[in-house]
PLY file of the C-alpha trace (Angstrom):
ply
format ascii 1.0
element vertex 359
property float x
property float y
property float z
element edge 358
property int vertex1
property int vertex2
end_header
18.72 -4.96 2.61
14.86 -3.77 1.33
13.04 -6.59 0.47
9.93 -5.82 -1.95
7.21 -8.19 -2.74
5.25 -6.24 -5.61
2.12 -6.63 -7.12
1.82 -6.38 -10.52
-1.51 -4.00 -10.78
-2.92 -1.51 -9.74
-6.56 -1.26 -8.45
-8.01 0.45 -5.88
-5.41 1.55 -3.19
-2.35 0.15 -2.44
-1.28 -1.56 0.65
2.30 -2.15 2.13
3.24 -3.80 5.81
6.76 -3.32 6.78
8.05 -5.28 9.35
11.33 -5.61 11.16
12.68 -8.74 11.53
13.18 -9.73 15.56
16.65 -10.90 14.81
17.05 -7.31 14.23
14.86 -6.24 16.61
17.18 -7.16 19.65
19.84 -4.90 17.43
17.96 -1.59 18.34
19.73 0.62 20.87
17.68 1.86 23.72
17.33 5.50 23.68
16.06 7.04 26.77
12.80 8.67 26.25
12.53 12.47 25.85
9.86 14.94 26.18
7.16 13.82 24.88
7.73 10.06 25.07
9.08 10.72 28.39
5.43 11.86 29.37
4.18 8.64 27.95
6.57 6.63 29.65
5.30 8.21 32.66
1.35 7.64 31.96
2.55 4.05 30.95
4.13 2.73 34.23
2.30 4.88 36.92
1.11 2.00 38.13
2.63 -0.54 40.33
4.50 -2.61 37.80
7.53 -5.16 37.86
11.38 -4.06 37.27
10.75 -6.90 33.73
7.43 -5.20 32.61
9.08 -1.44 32.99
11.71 -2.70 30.77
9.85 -3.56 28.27
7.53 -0.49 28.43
10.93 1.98 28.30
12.06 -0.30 24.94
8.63 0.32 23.15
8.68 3.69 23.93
12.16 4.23 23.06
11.57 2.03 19.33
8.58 4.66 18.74
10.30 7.68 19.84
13.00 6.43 17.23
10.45 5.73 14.45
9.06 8.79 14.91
11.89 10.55 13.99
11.89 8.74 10.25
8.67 9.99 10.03
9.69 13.61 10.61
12.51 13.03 8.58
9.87 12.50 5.69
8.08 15.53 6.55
4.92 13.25 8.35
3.68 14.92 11.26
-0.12 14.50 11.17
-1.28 12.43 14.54
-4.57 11.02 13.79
-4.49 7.90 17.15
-1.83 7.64 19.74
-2.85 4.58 21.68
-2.31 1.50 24.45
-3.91 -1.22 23.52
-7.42 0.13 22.93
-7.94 3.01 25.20
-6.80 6.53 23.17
-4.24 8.62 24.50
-5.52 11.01 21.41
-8.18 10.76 18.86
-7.83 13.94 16.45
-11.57 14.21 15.25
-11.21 17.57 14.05
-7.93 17.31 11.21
-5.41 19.21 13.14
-2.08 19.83 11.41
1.43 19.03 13.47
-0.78 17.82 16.14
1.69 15.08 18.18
2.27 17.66 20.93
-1.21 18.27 21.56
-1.55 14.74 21.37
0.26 14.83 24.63
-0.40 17.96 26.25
-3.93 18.24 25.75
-4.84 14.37 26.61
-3.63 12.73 29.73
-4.10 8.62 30.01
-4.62 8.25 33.47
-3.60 4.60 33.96
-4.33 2.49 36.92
-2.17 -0.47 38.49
-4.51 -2.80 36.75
-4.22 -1.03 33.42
0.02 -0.62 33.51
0.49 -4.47 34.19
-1.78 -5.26 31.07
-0.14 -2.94 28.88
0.68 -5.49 25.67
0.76 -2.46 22.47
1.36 0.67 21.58
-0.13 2.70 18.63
0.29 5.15 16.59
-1.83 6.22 13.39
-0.73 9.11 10.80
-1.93 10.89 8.25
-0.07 12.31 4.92
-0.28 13.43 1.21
1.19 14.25 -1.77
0.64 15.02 -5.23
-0.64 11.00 -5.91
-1.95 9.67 -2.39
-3.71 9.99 0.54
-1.97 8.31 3.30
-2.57 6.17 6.29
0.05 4.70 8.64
-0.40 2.55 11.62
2.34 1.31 13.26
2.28 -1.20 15.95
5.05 -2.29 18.53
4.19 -5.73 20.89
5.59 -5.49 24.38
6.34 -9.03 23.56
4.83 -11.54 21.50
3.86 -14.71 19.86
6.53 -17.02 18.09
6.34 -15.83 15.19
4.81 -12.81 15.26
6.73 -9.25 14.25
6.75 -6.99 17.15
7.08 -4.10 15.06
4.86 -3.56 12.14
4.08 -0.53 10.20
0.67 -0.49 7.70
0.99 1.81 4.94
-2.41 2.84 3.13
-2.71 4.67 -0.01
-5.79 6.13 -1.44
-5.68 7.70 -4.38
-6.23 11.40 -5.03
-7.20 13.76 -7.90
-10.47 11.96 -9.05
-12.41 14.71 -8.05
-15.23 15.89 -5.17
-18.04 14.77 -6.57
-19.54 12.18 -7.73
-20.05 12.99 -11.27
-16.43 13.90 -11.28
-15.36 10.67 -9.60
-17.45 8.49 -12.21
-16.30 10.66 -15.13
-12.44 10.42 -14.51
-12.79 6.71 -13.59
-14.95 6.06 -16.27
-11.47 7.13 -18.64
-9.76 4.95 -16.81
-11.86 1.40 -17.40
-12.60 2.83 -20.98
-10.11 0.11 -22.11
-7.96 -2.62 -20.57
-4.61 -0.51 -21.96
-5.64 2.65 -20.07
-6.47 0.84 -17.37
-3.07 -1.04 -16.65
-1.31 2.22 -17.56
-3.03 3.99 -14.96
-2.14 1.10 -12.70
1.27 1.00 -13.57
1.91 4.53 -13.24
0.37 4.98 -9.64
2.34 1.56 -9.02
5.81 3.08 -9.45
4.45 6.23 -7.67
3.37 4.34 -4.29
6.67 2.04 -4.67
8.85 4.74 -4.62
7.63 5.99 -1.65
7.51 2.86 0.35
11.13 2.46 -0.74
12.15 5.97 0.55
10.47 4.99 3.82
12.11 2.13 4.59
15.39 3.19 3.92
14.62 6.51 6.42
13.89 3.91 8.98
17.08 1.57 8.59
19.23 4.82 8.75
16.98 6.12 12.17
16.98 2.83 13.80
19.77 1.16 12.54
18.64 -2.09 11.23
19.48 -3.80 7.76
16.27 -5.94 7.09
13.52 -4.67 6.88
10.94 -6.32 5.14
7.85 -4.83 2.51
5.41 -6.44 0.87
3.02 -4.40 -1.50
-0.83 -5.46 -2.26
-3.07 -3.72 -4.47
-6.49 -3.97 -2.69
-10.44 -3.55 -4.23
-12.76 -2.41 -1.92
-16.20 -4.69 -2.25
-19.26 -2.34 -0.74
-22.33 -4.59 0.71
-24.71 -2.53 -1.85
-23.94 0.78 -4.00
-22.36 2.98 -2.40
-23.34 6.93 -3.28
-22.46 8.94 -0.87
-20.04 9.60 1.95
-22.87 8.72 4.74
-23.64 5.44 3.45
-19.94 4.38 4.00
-19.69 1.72 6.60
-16.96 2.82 9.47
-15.28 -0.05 11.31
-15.47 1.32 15.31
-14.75 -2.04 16.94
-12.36 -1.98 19.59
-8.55 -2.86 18.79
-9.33 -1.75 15.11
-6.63 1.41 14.12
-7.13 0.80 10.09
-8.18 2.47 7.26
-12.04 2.02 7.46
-12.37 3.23 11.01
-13.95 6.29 9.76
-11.12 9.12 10.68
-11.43 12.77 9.92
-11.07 13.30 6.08
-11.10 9.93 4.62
-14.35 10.03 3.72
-14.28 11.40 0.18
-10.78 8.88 -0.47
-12.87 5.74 0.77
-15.83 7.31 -1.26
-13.20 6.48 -4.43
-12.77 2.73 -3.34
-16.32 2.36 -2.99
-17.53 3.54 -6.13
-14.78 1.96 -8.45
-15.53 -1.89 -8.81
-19.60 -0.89 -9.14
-18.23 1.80 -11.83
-15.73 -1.13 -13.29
-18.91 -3.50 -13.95
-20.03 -1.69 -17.26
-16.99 -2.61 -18.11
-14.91 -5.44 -20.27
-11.30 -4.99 -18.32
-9.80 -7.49 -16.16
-8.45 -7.32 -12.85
-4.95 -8.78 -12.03
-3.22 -9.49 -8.82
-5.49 -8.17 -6.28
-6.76 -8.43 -2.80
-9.92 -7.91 -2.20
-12.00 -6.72 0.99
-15.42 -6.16 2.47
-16.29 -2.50 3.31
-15.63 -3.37 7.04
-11.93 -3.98 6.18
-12.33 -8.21 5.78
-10.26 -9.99 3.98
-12.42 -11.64 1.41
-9.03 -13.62 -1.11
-6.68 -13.15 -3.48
-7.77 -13.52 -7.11
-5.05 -13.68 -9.94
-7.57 -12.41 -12.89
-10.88 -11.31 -12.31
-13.33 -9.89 -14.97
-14.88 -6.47 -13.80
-18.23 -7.58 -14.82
-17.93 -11.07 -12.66
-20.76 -11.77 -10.34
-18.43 -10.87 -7.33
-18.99 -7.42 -8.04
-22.49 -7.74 -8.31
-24.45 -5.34 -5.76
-27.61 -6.35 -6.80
-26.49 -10.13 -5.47
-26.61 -10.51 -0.96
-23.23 -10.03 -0.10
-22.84 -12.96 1.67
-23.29 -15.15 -1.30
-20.83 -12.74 -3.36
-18.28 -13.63 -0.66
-18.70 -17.21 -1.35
-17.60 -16.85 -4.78
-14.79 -15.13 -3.62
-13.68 -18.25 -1.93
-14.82 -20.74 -4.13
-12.43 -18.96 -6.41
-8.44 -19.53 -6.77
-7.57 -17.30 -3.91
-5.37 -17.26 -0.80
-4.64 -15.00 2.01
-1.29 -14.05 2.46
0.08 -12.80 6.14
2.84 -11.17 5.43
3.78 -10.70 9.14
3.85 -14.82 9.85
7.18 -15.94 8.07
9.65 -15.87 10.78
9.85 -18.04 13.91
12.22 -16.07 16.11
11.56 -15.56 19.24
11.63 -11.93 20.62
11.91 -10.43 24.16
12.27 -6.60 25.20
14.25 -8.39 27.85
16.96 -9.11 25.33
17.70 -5.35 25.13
21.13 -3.48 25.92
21.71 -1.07 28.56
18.36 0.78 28.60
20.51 3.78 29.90
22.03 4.58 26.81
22.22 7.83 26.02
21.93 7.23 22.14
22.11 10.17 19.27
19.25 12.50 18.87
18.00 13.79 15.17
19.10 16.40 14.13
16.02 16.79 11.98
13.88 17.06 14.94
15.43 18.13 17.52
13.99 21.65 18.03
10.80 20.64 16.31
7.50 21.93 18.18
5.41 19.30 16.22
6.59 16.45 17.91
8.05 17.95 21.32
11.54 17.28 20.50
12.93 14.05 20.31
0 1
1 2
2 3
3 4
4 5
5 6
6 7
7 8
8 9
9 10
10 11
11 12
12 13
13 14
14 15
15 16
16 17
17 18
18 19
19 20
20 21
21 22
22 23
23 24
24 25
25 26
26 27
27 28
28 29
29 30
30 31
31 32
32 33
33 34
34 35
35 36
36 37
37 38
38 39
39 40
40 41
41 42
42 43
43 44
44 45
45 46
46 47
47 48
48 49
49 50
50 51
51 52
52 53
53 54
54 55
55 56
56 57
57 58
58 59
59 60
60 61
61 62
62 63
63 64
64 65
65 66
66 67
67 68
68 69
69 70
70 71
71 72
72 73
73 74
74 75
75 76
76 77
77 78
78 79
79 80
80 81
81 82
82 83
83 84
84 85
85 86
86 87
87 88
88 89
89 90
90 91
91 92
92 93
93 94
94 95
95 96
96 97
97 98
98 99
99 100
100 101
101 102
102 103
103 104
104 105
105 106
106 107
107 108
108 109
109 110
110 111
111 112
112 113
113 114
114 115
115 116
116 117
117 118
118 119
119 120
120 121
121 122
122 123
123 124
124 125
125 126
126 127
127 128
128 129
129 130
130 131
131 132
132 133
133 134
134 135
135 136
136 137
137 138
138 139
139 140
140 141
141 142
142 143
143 144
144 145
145 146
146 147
147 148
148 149
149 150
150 151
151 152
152 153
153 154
154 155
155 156
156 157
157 158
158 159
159 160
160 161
161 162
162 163
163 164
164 165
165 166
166 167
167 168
168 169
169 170
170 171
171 172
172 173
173 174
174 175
175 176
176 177
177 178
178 179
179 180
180 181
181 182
182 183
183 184
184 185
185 186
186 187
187 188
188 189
189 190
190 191
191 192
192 193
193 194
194 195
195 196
196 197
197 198
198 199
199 200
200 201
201 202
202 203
203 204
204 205
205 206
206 207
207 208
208 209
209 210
210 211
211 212
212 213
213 214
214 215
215 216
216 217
217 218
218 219
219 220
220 221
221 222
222 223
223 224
224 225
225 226
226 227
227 228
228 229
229 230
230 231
231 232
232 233
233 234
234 235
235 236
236 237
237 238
238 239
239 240
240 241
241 242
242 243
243 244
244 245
245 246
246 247
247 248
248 249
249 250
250 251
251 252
252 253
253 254
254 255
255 256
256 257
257 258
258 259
259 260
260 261
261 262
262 263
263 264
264 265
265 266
266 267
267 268
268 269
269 270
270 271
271 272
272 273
273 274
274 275
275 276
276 277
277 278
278 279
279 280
280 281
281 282
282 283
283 284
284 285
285 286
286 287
287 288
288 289
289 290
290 291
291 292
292 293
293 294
294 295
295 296
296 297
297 298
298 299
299 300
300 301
301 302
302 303
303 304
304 305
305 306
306 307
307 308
308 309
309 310
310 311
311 312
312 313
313 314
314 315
315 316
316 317
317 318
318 319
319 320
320 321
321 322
322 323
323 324
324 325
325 326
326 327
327 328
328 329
329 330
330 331
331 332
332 333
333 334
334 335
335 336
336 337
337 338
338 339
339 340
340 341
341 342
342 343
343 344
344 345
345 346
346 347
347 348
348 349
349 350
350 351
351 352
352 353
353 354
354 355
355 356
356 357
357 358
């Protein structure tokens, strides 16, 4: 069963977290680690570790080895982060192509006893595009976890594409766009159905690679609030704090797609359009509320005003933050596994592919 939460517009990128429910969860057959995520099975319990904690290391492994496979399946192969807990395996700073092998065979995590014990997450950040998007994925898998919490969730990012290189072009083509309220929700509803669609296709890739029958989506449109006018790619803020995998990190070849969300809400205050539905953020990735209708020319968008007082409005208006991730209170242990020597079925997509070292 696909669950979908939509918005119903359109702003500045779209944003969808799909999470497995842990009731599922303990439905997941083990599949013993190959290649690749054999390797990082090794690197991950080097250390002196208990029989309970290498259980639950060979189960996260095994639910990202699986996972990975939908995402091959889907034709997604760019590695951008493979990491535990903060410390990279593999940073690609340079926008290699098919890069999850050299993710492994160029970078080797040595781990200590110290570091193996406190092993709590695992990592992995992708890149991807097609004719509408620019694409982001992080997905995340807890050792074990919070009441409450998912252990597996999966952050879909979409920036939008064809708006041009520069910034003429950017302002021009957006300008079309805000140049009246029917355009505008058009344009929305358009790139709407585009990102939807392919959250839809994803989801059902990973029921049929993992075997689970709900998993959950929720979509949010998102505006991107700068500090102060943003012109260029260099003044863009980038979001390097430890435990921080998302969009506004600053990764190889996001800048001109971040450039986009930037410029639009400054662009959208000459405006008389209103927006609907949205989410709205600081450039550091902060979640600042959700506002049914906003007017493009309200004083939230204002970068002449501080920020700080802009965010205030924010939540002196009738917003809410919604965590998508916090509805169920099932417990969930690796512990609760099967057999972690099951052989399992390998994809046949993937099997002989180079990219990703196999299965």
């Amino acid at each position: 069963m696909v669950r979908v939460n939509q918005t119903k517009k359109l702003n500045m990128y779209f944003e969808s977290i799909i999470t497995i429910d842990p009731s599922q969860v303990t439905n997941i057959e083990s599949v013993k680690p190959t290649k690749a995520f054999k390797r990082m099975l090794y690197h991950l319990t080097m250390g002196g570790i208990t029989e309970k904690e290498e259980r639950e290391t060979f189960t996260a492994v095994s639910i990202l080895q699986q996972l990975n496979k939908a995402f091959i399946n889907l034709g997604i192969t760019n590695v951008i982060r493979l990491a535990h807990d903060d410390i990279d395996f593999y940073l690609d700073e340079k926008g290699l192509a098919d890069d999850l092998k050299d993710a492994f065979d160029t970078y080797e995590l040595q781990i200590d006893h110290a570091m193996s014990t406190h092993f709590n997450q695992l990592v992995l950040v992708l890149e991807h595009e097609d004719d509408s998007f620019k694409y982001l994925l992080e997905t995340k898998i807890a050792k074990n976890h919070k009441v409450g919490d998912y252990p597996i969730e999966i952050k879909l990012t979409a920036l939008l594409k064809g708006l041009g290189k520069s910034n003429e072009s950017v302002k021009s083509r957006v300008s079309r766009v805000f140049s009246s309220q029917k355009n505008y929700d058009n344009f929305k509803r358009e790139k709407l159905h585009d990102f939807t669609a392919f959250v839809d296709e994803f989801v059902v890739c990973i029921q049929k690679k993992i075997n689970v029958d709900d998993v959950k989506s929720d979509i949010k449109t998102k505006i991107v609030v700068p500090k102060e006018k943003i012109t260029s790619k260099q003044a863009i803020h980038r979001n390097r704090k430890n435990n921080y995998y998302g969009l506004h990190y600053g990764y190889y070849g996001f800048e001109d797609y971040l450039l986009y969300s930037m410029m639009w809400s400054s662009i959208g205050q000459d405006y008389d359009l209103t927006h609907t539905d949205t989410y709205y953020e600081s450039e550091e990735g902060r979640e600042l509320g959700h506002v049914e209708e906003l007017e493009s020319s309200s004083p939230q968008f204002d970068d002449a005003t501080d920020f700080d007082d802009r965010s205030d409005l924010f939540s002196n208006s009738d917003t809410s933050i919604v965590d998508s991730s916090s509805s169920s209170s099932s417990w969930f242990d690796f512990d609760s596994f099967g057999d972690s020597d099951s052989s399992g079925s390998s994809c046949s997509s993937c099997s002989s592919c180079s990219s990703c070292g196999g299965d």
